[in-house]
Every structure is written in C-alpha cells, then in structure tokens.
C-alpha positions as CSV (number, residue, x, y, z in Angstrom):
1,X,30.3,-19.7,-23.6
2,X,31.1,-20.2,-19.8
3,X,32.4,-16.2,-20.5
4,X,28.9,-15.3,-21.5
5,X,27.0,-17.8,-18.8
6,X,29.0,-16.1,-16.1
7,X,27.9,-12.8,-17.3
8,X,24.0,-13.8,-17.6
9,X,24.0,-15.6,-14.2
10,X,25.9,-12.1,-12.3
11,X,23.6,-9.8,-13.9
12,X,20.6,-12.2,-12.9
13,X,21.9,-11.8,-9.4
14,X,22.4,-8.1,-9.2
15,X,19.3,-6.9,-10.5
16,X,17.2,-7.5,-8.2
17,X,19.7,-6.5,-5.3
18,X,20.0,-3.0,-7.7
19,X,16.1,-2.6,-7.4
20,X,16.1,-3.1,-3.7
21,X,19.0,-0.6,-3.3
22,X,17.7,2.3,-5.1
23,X,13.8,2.0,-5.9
24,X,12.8,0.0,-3.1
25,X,13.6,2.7,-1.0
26,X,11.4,5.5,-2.5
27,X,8.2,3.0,-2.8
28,X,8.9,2.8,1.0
29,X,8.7,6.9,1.3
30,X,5.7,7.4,-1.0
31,X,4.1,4.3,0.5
32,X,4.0,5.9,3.8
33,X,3.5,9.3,3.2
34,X,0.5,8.5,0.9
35,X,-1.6,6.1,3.3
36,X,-1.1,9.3,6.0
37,X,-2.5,11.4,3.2
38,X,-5.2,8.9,2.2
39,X,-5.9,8.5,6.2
40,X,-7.0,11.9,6.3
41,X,-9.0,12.0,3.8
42,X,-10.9,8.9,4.6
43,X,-11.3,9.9,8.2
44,X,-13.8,12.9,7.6
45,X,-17.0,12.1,8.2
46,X,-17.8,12.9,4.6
47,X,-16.1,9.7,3.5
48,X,-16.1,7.4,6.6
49,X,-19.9,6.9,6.5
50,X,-19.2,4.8,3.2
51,X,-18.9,1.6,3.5
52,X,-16.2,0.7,0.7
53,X,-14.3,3.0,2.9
54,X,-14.0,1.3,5.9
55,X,-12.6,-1.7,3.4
56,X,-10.1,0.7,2.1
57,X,-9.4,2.1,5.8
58,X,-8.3,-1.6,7.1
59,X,-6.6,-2.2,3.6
60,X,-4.7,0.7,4.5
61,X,-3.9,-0.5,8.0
62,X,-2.5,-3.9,6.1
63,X,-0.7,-2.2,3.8
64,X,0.9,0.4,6.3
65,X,2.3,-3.0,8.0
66,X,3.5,-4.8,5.1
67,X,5.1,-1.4,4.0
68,X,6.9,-0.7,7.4
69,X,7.6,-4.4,8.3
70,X,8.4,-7.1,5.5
71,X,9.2,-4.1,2.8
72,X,11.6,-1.9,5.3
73,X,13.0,-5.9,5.9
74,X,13.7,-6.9,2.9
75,X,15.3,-3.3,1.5
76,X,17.9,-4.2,4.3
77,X,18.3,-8.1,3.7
78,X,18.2,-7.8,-0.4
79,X,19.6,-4.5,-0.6
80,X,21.8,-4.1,1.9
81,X,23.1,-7.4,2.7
82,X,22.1,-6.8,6.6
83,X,19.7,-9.4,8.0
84,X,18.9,-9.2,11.9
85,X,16.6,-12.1,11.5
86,X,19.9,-14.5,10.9
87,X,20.4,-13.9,14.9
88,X,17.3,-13.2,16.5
89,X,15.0,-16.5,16.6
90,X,11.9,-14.3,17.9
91,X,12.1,-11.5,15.4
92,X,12.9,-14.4,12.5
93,X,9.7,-15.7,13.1
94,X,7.5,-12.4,13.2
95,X,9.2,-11.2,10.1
96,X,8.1,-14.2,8.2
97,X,4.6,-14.4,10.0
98,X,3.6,-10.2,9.1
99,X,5.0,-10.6,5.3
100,X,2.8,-14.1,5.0
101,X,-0.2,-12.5,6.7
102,X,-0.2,-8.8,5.2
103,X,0.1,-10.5,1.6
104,X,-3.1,-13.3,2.4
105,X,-4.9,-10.1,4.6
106,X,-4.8,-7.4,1.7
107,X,-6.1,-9.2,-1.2
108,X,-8.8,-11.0,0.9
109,X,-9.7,-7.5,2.0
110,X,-10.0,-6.5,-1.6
111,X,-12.4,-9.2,-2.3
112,X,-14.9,-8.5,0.6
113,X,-14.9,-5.3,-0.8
114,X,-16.1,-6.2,-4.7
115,X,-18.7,-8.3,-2.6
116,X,-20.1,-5.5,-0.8
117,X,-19.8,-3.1,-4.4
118,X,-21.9,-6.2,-5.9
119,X,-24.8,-6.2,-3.3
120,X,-24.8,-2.3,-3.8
121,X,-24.7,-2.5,-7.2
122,X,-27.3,-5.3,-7.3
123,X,-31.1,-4.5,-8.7
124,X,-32.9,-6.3,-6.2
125,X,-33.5,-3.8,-3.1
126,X,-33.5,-6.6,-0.3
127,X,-29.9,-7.6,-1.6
128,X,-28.6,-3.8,-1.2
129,X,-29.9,-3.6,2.1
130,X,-27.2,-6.1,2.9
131,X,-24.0,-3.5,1.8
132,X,-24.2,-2.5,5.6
133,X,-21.6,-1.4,8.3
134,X,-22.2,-4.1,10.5
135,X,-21.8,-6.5,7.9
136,X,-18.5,-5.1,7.0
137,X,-17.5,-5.2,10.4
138,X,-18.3,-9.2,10.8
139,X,-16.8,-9.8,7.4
140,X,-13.7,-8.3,8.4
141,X,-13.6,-9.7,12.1
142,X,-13.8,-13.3,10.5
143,X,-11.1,-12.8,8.0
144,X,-8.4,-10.8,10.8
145,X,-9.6,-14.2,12.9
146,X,-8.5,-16.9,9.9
147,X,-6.1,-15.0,8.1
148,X,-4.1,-14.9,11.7
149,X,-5.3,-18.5,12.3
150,X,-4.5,-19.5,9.0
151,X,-0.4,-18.3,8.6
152,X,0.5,-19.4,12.1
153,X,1.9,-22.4,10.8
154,X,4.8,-20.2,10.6
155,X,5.4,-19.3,14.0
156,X,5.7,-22.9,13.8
157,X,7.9,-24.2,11.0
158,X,10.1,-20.9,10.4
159,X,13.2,-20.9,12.3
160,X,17.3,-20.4,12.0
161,X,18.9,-22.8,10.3
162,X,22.5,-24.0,10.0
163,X,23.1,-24.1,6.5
164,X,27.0,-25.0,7.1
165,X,29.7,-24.5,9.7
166,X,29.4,-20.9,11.4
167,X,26.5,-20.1,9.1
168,X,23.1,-19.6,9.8
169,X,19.7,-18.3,7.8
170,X,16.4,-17.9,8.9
171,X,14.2,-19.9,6.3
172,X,11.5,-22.2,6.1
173,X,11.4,-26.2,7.6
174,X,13.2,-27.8,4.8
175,X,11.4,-31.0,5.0
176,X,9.4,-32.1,2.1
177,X,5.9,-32.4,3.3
178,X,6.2,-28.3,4.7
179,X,7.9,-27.2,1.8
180,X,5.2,-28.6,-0.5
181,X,2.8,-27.6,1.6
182,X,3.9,-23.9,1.7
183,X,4.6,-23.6,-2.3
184,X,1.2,-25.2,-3.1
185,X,-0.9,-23.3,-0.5
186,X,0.9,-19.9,-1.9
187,X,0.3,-21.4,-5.1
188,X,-3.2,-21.6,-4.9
189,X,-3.7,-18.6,-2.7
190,X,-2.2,-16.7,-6.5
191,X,-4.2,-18.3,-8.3
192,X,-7.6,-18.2,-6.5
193,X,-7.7,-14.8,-5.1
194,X,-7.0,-13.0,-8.4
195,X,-9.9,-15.4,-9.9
196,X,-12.1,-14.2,-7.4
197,X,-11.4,-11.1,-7.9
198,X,-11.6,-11.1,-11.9
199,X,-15.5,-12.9,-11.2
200,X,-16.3,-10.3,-8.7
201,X,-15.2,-7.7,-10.7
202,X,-17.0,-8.7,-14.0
203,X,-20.7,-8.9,-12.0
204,X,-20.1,-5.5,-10.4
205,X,-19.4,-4.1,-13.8
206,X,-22.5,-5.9,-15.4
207,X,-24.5,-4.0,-12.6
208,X,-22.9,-0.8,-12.9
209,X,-24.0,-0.7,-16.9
210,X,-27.7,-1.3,-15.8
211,X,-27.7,1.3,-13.2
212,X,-26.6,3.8,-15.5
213,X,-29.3,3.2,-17.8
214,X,-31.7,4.1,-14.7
215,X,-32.5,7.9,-14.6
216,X,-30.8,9.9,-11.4
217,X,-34.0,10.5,-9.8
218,X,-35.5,7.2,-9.8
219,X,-31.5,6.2,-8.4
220,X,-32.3,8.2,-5.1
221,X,-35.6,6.6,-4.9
222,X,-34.3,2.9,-4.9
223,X,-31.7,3.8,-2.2
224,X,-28.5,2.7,-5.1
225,X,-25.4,4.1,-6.0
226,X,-24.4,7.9,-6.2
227,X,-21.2,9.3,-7.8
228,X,-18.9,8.9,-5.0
229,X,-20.0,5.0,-4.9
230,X,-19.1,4.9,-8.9
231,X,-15.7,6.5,-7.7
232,X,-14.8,4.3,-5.3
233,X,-15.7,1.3,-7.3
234,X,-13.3,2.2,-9.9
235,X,-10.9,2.7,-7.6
236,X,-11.9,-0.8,-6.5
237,X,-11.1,-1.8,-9.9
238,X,-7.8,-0.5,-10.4
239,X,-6.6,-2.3,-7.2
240,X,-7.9,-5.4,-8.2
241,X,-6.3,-5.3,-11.9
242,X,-3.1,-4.3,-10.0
243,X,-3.2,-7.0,-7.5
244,X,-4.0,-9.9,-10.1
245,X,-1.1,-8.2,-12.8
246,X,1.5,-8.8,-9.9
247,X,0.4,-11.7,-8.6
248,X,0.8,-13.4,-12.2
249,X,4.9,-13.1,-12.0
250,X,4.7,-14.4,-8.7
251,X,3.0,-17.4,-10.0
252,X,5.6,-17.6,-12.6
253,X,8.4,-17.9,-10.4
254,X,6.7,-20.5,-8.2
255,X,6.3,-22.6,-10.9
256,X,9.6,-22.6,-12.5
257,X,11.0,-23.4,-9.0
258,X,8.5,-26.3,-8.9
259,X,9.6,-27.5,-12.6
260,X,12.9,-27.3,-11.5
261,X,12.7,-29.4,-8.1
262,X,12.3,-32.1,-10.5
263,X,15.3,-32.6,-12.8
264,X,18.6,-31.3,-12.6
265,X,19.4,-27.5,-12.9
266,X,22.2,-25.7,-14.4
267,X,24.0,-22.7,-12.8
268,X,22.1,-20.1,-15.3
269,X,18.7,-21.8,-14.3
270,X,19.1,-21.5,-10.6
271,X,20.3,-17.8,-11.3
272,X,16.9,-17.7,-13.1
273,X,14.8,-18.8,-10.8
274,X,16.5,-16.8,-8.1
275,X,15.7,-13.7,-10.4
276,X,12.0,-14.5,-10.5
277,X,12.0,-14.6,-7.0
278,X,13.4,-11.6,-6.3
279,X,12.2,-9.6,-9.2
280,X,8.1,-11.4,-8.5
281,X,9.1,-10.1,-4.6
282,X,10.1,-6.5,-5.7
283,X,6.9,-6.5,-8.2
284,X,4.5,-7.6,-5.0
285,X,5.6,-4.6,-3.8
286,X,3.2,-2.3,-6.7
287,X,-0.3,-2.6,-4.9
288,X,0.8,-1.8,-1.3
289,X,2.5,1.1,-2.4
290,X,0.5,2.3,-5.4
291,X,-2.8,3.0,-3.4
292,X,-2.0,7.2,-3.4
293,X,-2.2,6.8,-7.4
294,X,-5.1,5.2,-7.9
295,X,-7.4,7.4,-5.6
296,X,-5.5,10.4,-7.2
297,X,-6.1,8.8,-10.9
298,X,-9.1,7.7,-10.6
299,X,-11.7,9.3,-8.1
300,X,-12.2,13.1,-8.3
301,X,-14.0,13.5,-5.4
302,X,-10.4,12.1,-3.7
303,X,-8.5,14.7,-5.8
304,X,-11.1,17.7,-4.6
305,X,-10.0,16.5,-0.8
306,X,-6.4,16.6,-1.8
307,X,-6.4,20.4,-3.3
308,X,-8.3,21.3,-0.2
309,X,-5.8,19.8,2.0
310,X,-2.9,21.4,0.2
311,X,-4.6,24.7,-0.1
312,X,-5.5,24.8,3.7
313,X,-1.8,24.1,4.4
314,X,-0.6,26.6,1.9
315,X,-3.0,29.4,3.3
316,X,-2.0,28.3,7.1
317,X,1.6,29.3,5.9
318,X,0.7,32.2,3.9
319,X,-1.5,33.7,7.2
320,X,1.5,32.9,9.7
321,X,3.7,34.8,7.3
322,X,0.9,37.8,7.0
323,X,1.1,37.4,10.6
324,X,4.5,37.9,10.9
325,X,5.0,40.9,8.9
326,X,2.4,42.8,10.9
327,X,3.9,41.9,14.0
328,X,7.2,43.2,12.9
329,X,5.6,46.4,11.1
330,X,5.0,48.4,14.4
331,X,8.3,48.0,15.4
332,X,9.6,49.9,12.0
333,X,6.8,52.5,13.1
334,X,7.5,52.7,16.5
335,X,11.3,53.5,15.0
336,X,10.6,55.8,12.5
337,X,8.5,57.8,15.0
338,X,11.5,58.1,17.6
339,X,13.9,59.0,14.4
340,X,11.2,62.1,13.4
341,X,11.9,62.7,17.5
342,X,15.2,63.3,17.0
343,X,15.3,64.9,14.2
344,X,12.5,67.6,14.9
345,X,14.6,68.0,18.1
346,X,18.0,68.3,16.7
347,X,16.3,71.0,14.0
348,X,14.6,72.9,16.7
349,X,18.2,73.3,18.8
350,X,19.4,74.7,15.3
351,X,17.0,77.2,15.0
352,X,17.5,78.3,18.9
353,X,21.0,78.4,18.2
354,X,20.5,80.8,15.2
C-alpha cells in the first residue's frame, strides 16, 4: 500500500512539471505568433472602426503580457526548476503583481465586451446608441485604473521568504488574515466573473434570435447589427465558454485546499491538491493562448484576412523570385551572345585558312 501511495503521490508531482516542460512551451510560440497575426488583422481600418474590436485589441495587449510574463515564468519555475524570483525581491513582486493583474484584467475585459454586444444587440434604438467608442474607451480606462488599484496589495504582501536554513521562496504573507483574504477574493473573483459572463451571454443571445427574425433591410434602417457584428459576437462567445470551462478547475483546486486547511492531510492528499494547482495553473493557460483558434474557427470574415495575408506573402516571394530569374537571364544572353562571337570567329579563320 505505501508501494502504490508512493507511486500515486510521484506521478501527481510530475505531471504537471511534464506539461510545463513540453506543452507549455508550444502554447507560448502559438500564443505569440497568433496575437501578431490577430494584431494585423485588427489594425486595418476595416476592422478597427468596430467597436468589439478595440475590446479584443486591449484583450490582446493583456493576453500578450500574461503570455510573455507569468507563462514564459512559470515554464521556467515549474518546468525547469529555475526561479529568478527566489533572489530578486523587485522582480518577485512584479511577477506575482502581472500574473494577478493579467488574470483579473482579461476576463473583466471580456465582460465589458458582452455589455457593449448587449446594447448593440438590444431593440430599443436609444440603448444602441450607447455601443460607442468613447464609451469603450471610459469603460476600459476605469477598469486598467481598478484592476491596477485593486492587485496592488501585492506589491505589498508578496515577498522572499525563508522557509528554512539557506532557503528562500518568493510566496505570499503567510499570515492568516492575507492568506484568507487572497483565497477568498480569488475565490470569488472565479466564481463571479464567469457568472457574469454566462448572464451576459444568455441576454445577448436572446437578442441576437430577434434580430434575425427582422428582415436585412429594415436591419440597416435601425442602425443594428451586420454580419461582421454576428461574427464577432460568436467569437465573443467562444471566449467566454472558454474562460468560464477553465476557471471551474481552478475553483476546484481552491476549494480542496480550503477543505483541507481544516483537518489533517495525508501525504497522497497534499500531492492532490498540489496537482490541482498545477494542473488548474496549466489549464488557465487555454484562453490566453487559444485566441488565434477561435477567430479562425469561428469568424469567416477573420479567415478571409488570413488567406489574404498568406497569399500577399506568398505572391511577395513568388515576384522576388520572378525577379530574380530575370535579373540573372541577361547574363546567360549576354554569354551565349559572346560564345556565337567566338565561334562565328573561330569558323570564319577556318574558312580563310582553307
């Protein structure tokens, strides 16, 4: 039995390190390399003027920093077993403070969004008139302003720890009234954002189905949605339903770890609650990463810009190699005529000679 409890508890432990050795890694890659495509896309003036976009142009921004700042981190600490935040006080602190922010930022983000796709989507034309840049632009503003306000605690309360002789970790304030604090703030933070979300998302839908009773034309004439709008709303959709899907492990694992602060834990419960932790980390991963997919998947317009883009660099390539070979084919002229030279010459001697 302690055989088989040793076995659970080491395979517990080196699954998550396995995932943050070899998959971590590529979700960082496509991560990156799909917001730059997505950037592109959403920077033509074609798209920009929308106003979901600008939501999805600063969830982008968010996502670029979790993806190059807590996920890069934690594909070394996890993965790697190589932690500079163990030594550095400042950069312990900022590592904490950008993972805590991007994951409150992101999903807030999202939910400004399904607000502005419900006044757009709403039948009374004084309430679309509020799905507005400027609006986006103050609803953003506020949350950048508390969201930063909000997870400085921190800056505060975050700092390296001596957790026994000659060794040190950078963790959380281990005393009682911060550590509850912290687990039922993120606690409700997991819960209440993805039940936003769901609400938000359900009322958009309702208003979706009654627009698409109304005929096209009298659409235009009411100033509501056109196809791109139903596009990006979709979109909207599948980032929500990915969001709230991986926020429900994370829940999990908080609380377990809360049921088990209050009795006494046996070794292959602490290498279960350890696993929830790093697998619900390594799953919270999904909807900064996945955003490529889901405009791929889902929008066509998106998919349009993407075969244009590819095309334009594939035809770029194919004229600079056109290019090439006509820049190298009067040379082999230019040769062949001064071979005929000497060879009508060299005839012409024989013939003299004859």
């Amino acid at each position: 039995m302690a055989y088989s409890d040793g076995y659970v508890v080491q395979l517990l432990v080196n699954i998550p390190i396995h995932l943050h050795q070899y998959v971590a890694p590529i979700f960082y890659v496509i991560g990156n390399l799909g917001n730059c495509l997505i950037f592109y896309i959403f920077l033509k003036r074609s798209w920009r003027k929308n106003v979901c976009v600008l939501y999805f142009l600063v969830c982008l921004v968010s996502n670029s920093i979790f993806i190059n700042a807590p996920l890069l981190g934690t594909i070394f600490t996890t993965g790697f077993q190589i932690d500079l935040t163990d030594s550095n006080e400042f950069l312990c602190k900022v590592f904490y403070y950008v993972a805590f922010l991007t994951s409150i930022y992101y999903p807030v983000t999202l939910i400004l969004a399904s607000i502005d796709r419900l006044l757009i989507s709403s039948k009374n034309v004084s309430v679309r008139l509020y799905s507005s840049k400027r609006l986006a632009y103050l609803n953003i503003s506020i949350n950048t302003v508390l969201c930063i306000g909000f997870s400085l605690h921190l800056f505060i309360k975050v700092h390296i720890q001596e957790i026994r002789s000659t060794v040190f970790k950078c963790y959380y304030d281990q005393s009682s009234s911060y550590m509850n604090f912290f687990i039922y703030s993120t606690l409700l933070i997991s819960i209440l954002l993805p039940l936003i979300m769901i609400i938000l998302s359900v009322l958009a839908f309702k208003n979706v189905r009654r627009i698409q009773a109304v005929a096209r034309q009298r659409r235009q004439v009411i100033r509501s949605m056109n196809k791109k709008d139903f596009q990006l709303l979709r979109c909207l959709y599948v980032h929500n339903i990915i969001y709230i899907i991986c926020s429900t492990l994370v829940v999990f694992a908080i609380g377990y770890s809360l049921r088990l602060n209050y009795e006494t834990s046996t070794a292959v419960e602490l290498a279960i609650q350890n696993f929830l932790i790093g697998s619900g980390t390594f799953i919270h991963y999904l909807p900064y990463i996945s955003n490529i997919f889901v405009f791929i998947c889902v929008s066509k317009a998106f998919r349009m810009e993407v075969k244009r883009v590819i095309l334009k660099i594939y035809r770029r390539d194919l004229n600079t190699m056109r290019d090439t070979e006509e820049n190298n084919q009067p040379e082999v002229i230019r040769n062949n005529i001064g071979l005929n030279t000497i060879i009508s010459t060299i005839h012409l001697n024989t013939h003299r000679e004859f």
